[in-house]
C-alpha positions as CSV (number, residue, x, y, z in Angstrom):
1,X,8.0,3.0,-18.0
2,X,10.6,3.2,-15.6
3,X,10.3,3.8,-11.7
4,X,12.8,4.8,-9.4
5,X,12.8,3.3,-5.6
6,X,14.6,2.2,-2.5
7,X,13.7,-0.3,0.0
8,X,14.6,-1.9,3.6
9,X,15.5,-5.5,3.4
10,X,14.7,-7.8,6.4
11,X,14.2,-11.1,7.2
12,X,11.4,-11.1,9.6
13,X,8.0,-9.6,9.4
14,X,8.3,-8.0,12.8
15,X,11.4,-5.5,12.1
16,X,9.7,-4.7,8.9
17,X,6.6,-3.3,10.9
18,X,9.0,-2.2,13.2
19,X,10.7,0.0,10.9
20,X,7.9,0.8,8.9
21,X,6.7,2.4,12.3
22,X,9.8,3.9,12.7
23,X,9.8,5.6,9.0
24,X,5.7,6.9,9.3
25,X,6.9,8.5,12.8
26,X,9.4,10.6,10.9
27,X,13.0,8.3,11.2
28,X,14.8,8.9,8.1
29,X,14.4,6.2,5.8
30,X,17.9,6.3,4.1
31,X,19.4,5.6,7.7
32,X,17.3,3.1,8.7
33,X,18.4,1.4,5.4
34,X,21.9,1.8,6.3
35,X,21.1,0.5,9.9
36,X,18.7,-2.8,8.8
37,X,18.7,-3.7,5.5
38,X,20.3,-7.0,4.7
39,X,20.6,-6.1,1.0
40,X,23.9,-4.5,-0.2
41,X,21.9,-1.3,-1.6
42,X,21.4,-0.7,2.2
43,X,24.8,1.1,2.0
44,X,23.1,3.4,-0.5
45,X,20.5,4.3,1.8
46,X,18.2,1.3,-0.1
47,X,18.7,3.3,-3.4
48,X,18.0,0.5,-6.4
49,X,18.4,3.3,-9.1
50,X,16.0,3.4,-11.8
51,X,14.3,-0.3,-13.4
52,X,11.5,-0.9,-15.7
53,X,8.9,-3.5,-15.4
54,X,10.2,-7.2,-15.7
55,X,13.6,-6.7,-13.8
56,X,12.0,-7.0,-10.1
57,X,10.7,-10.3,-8.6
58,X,7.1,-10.2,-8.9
59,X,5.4,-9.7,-5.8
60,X,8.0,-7.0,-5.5
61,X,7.3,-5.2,-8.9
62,X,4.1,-4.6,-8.2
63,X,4.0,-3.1,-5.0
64,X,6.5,-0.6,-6.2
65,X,4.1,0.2,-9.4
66,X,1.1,0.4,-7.6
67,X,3.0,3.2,-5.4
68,X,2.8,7.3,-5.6
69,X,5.8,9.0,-6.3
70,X,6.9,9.2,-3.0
71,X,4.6,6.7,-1.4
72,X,5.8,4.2,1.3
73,X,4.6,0.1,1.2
74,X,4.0,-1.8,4.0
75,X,5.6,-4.6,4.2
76,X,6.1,-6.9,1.2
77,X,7.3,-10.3,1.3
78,X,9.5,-12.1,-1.6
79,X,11.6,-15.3,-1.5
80,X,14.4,-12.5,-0.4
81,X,12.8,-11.7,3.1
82,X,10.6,-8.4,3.6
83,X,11.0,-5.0,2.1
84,X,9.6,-1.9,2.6
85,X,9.6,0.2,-0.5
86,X,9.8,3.8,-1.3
87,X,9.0,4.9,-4.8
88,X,11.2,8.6,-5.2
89,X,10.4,8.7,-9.2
């Protein structure tokens, strides 16, 4: 099974509840990507493409499986920093 997601990298739990705020109050997710995250997929509007179990650090993986198609995370922390995820597929 393969999912299809983007995320907001950060390295602080306070601007990823900050923008998590900012994303459930309508901001545009893709944006905020470009704006914030600190990973280079930010330019992409946090779009990681399509991955299948296995290829995501743990904590990570799970989060993003455990979400709806089109569901939001709060804030997940990996040895990376803190992402918030949006699954799209």
């Amino acid at each position: 099974m393969q999912v299809t997601a983007s995320h907001i990298l950060v390295p602080d739990l306070a601007t990823a509840s900050f923008l998590k705020e900012q994303v459930d109050g309508g901001q545009d997710f893709a944006e905020l990507a470009k704006q914030h995250s600190k990973c280079p997929s930010g330019q992409n509007g946090g779009n990681l493409g399509p991955f299948g179990r296995g290829m995501m650090v743990p904590a990570f993986e799970q989060a993003v499986f455990d979400l709806p198609v089109g569901g939001l995370s709060g804030p997940v922390q990996t040895q990376f920093g803190y992402h918030l995820i949006k699954r799209t597929a």
